[in-house]
ZATIMI-468499 format. One record per residue (C-alpha): x, y, z; residue in one letter. Coordinates in pm, whole numbers, plus 32768, in hexadecimal, padded with zeros to 4 digits. Layout:
N
XYZA...
//
This chain:
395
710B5D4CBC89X700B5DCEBD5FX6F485CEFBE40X6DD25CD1BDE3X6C995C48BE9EX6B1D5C05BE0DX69FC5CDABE68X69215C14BF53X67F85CEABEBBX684B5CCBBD58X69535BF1BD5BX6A365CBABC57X6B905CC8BCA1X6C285DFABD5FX6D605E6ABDF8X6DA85D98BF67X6DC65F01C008X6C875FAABF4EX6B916034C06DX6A6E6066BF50X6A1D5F76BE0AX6A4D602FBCD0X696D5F40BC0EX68215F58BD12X6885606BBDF0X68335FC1BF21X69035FFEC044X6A205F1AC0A9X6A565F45C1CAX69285FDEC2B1X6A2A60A8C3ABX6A8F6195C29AX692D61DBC238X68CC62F4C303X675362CEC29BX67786119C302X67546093C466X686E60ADC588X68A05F27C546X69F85ED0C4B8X69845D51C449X68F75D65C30DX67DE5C89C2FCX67715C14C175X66095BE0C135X65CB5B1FC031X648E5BD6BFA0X65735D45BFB5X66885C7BBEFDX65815C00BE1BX65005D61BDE7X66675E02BD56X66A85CDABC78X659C5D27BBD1X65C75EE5BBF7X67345E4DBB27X66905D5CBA50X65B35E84BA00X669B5F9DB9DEX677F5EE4B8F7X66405E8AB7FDX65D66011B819X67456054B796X674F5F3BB6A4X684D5E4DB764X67C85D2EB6D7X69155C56B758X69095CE2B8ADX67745CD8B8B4X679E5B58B868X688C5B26B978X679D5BDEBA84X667C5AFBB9ECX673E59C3B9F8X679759FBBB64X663E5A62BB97X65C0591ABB15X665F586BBC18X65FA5934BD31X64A55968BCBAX6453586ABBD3X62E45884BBF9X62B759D4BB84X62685A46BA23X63555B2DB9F9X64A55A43B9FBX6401595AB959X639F5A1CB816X64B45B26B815X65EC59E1B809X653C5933B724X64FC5ABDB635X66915B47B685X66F359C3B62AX665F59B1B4E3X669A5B19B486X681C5AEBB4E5X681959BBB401X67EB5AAEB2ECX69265B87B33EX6A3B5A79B30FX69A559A8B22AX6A1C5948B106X69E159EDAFA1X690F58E5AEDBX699C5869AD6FX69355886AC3EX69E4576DAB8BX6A255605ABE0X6B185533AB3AX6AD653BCAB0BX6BBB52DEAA26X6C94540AA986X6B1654C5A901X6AAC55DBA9B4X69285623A9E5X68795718AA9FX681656BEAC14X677457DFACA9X67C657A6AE11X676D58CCAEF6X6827594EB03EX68575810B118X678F5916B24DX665A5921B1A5X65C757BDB1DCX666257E9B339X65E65932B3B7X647C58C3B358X6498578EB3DFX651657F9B526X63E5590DB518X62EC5849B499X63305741B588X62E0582BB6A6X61CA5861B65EX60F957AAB739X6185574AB84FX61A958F6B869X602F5907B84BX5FD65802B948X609D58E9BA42X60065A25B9F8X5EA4591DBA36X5F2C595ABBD0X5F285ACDBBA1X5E055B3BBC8AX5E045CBABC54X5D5F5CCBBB06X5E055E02BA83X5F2D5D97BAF8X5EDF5C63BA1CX5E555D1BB8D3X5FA55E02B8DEX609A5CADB8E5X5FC25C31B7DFX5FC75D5EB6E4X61575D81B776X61985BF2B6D3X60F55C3EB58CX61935D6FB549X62D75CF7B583X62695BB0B4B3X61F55CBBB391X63565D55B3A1X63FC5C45B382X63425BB7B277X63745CC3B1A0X64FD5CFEB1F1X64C85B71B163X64305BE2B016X65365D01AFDFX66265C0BB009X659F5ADFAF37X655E5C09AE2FX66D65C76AE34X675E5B3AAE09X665E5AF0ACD9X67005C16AC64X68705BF2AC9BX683B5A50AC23X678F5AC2AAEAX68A85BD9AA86X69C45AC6AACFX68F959EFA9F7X68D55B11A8DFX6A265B51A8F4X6AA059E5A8C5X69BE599FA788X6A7F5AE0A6E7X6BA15A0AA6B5X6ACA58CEA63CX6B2458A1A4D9X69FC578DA4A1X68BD5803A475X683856DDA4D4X68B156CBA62CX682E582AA663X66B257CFA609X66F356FBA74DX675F57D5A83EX66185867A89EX66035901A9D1X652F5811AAC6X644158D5ABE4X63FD5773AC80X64B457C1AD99X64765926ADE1X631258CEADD2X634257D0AED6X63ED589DAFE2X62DC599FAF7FX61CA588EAFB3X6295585EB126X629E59D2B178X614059EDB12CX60D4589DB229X617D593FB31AX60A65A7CB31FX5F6B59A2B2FBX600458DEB43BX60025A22B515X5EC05A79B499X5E425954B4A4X5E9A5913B615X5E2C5A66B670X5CD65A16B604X5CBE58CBB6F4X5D57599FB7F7X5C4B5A7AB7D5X5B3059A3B7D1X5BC65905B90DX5C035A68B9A7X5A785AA0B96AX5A0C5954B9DBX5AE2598ABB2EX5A555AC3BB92X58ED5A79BB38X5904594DBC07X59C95A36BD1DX58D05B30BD15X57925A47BD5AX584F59AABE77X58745AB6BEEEX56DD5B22BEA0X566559AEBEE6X54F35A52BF9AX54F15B48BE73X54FE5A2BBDAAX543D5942BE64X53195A89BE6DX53315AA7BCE1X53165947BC94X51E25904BDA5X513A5A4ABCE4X516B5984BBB9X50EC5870BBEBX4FA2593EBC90X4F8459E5BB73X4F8D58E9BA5DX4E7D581CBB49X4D97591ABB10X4DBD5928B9B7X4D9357D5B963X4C3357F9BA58X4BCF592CB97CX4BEA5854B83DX4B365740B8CFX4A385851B92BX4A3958B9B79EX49E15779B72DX48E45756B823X4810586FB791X46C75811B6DDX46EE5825B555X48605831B57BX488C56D9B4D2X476E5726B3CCX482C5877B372X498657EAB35FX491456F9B269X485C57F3B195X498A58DFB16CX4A4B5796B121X49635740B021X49815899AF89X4AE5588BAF82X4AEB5781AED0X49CC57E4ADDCX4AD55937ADA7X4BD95846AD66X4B51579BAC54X4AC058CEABB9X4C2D597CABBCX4CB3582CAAF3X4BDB5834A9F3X4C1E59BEA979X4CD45980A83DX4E7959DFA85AX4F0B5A8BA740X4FA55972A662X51545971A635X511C5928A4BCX513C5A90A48CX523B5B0AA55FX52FD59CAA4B2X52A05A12A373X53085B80A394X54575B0BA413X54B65A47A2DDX54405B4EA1FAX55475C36A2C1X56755B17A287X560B5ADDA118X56155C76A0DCX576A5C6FA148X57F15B6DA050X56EF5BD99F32X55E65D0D9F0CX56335E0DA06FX54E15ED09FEBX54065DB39FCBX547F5D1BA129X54235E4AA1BBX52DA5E77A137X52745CF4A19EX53245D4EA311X52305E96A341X51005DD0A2E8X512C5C86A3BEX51895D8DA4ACX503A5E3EA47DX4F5E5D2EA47DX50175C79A5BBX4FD45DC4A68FX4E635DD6A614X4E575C6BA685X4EEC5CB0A7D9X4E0B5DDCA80BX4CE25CF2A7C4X4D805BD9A8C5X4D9F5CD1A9DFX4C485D67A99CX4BB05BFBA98DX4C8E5BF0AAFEX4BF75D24AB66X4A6C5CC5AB2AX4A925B7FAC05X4B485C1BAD47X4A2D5D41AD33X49155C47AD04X49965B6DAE28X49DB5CA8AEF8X48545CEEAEFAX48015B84AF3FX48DC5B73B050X48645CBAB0EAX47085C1BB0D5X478A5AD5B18EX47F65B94B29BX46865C40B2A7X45F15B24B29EX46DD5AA8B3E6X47015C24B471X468A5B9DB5CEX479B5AB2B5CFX48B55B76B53AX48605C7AB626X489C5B68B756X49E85AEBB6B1X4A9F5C71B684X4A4C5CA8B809X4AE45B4CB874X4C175B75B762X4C205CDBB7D5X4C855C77B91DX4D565B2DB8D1X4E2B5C5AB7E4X4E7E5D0BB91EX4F005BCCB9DDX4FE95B6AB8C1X50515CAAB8C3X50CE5C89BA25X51585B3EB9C3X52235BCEB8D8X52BA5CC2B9B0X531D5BB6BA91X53AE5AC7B98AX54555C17B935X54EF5C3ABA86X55425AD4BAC7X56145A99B99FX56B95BE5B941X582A5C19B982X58C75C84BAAFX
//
């Protein structure tokens, strides 16, 4: 037997006499790379070995070696074990190989020489989402040290669609064996004699529904997580981006606080205006005179619209053409009613309309004096919008 010797950049095994790794590519030994340095001593940097575990770890998931990808990842965990990456992809290949030899569930059990039905799934199931699901977020608080942020968005999105796979490789599966329990059941009740027995063999989705109900909370999980993340992402770089901006800042917020002084002067300067108080209390007064006018116009009564109702349920036990004829009239007589309500409605907002237009004649001078002062506190709060705009917006 050959003598073998491990990569020191990806740490797969190799012939003793190999000059160039078959699994990473990576040179062997630097003299018989024409392209490498003079230097016969091959020096092993950690990050370079670092860098072709994980081209292997890679390259085996891009050709679906999910044993050899969980090898690379498991060595990776120990060399890097504060990375993502290893952290995710062990915990994803370990649950999904649970799934390969795992054992078929059954559909019967025996207890005490009677046979019932026991509708146990694959014994990988419960495992592969548990070793996924439990992942979860200690995954997500590593991606939190990610600082390039497309770098982070792209490891996100990477997670949950590998999450979404797997979840619904999980509810194929779950569906088969619901499928192949319930035909081993069928085919068992065929040779039942008592008809008895088979009224209680029904199938029972219990199960199935629970593994579904797992599935589904560990979808929510990834999205759930990716949310926070997120909102943390946002929170970061608007906090990154004003310390970085802190006279910006400092400029917006002095503006601010400028401009909202003079606003609050210009009120005072409102109020200060002769009649102001006497006019605020006679549109006040007004108001309140409209209110009371609009409550007492009359509302179309309900006894009607009731009344037409019942005749409509009592034509459909009894007399259809006599319903119908009572349901058009209370009909009728409801919209004439209505018409007369809205009308009534209509009078009292004209009527008030002209009496306020002659309150504001009668205070013209000061109305005048209030629009120019309101005119110009408009224009600040305008500007103080724009900078509550700019202060809090995302970056």
């Amino acid at each position: 037997m050959e003598e073998v010797k491990n990569c020191p950049y990806c740490g797969e095994e190799v012939l003793a006499v190999a000059k160039k790794c078959k699994h990473c590519g990576e040179w062997l030994d630097k003299a018989a790379n024409k392209d490498s340095a003079i230097s016969e001593t091959v020096k092993v940097d950690n990050s370079a070995k670092l860098e072709n575990l994980y081209k292997v770890a890679r390259r085996a998931w891009s050709d679906g070696d999910v044993v050899r990808a969980l090898k690379s990842y498991e060595q990776l965990l120990l060399e890097d074990p504060d990375n993502w990456e290893p952290n995710f992809y062990t915990a994803f290949f370990t649950g999904m190989n649970s799934l390969k030899d795992d054992s078929p569930g059954g559909s019967f059990k025996s207890r005490g020489g009677q046979v019932s039905i026991s509708y146990e799934y694959r014994s990988g199931i419960a495992s592969c989402i548990n070793r996924i699901q439990g992942c979860i977020d200690s995954v997500f608080t590593l991606i939190e040290n990610i600082e390039d942020y497309d770098e982070q968005k792209a490891t996100v999105d990477a997670v949950q669609e590998n999450v979404e796979m797997a979840a619904s490789h999980l509810r194929s599966i779950i569906d088969s064996e619901h499928s192949r329990m319930k035909n081993e059941i069928s085919l068992y009740l065929k040779n039942v004699q008592d008809p008895g027995w088979k009224s209680l063999w029904k199938p029972n989705d219990e199960n199935r529904d629970i593994y579904y109900r797992d599935v589904l909370a560990m979808t929510i999980k990834v999205a759930s997580r990716k949310k926070r993340l997120e909102e943390v992402v946002n929170k970061r770089r608007f906090d990154k981006y004003w310390e970085a901006h802190k006279n910006e800042k400092e400029g917006l917020e002095s503006e601010k606080s400028s401009l909202n002084e003079q606003i609050a002067k210009f009120d005072k300067d409102i109020k200060a205006i002769p009649g102001y108080t006497e006019m605020v209390d006679d549109q006040q007064g007004l108001e309140q005179e409209k209110n009371n006018a609009m409550s007492s116009v009359a509302k179309p009564e309900t006894g009607l619209l009731t009344f037409g109702i019942w005749a409509g349920i009592i034509g459909a036990f009894f007399t259809f053409g006599l319903s119908l004829v009572l349901s058009i009239i209370c009909g009728i007589m409801r919209s004439k009613k209505k018409k007369s309500f809205q009308g009534q409605q209509s009078n009292v907002e004209a009527e008030f309309d002209k009496k306020l237009q002659s309150l504001n004649e009668k205070h013209s001078r000061v109305v005048s004096d209030v629009e120019a002062i309101n005119k110009n506190i408009s224009s600040l709060q305008d500007r103080v919008n724009e900078i509550d705009t700019e202060l809090t917006k995302p970056r």
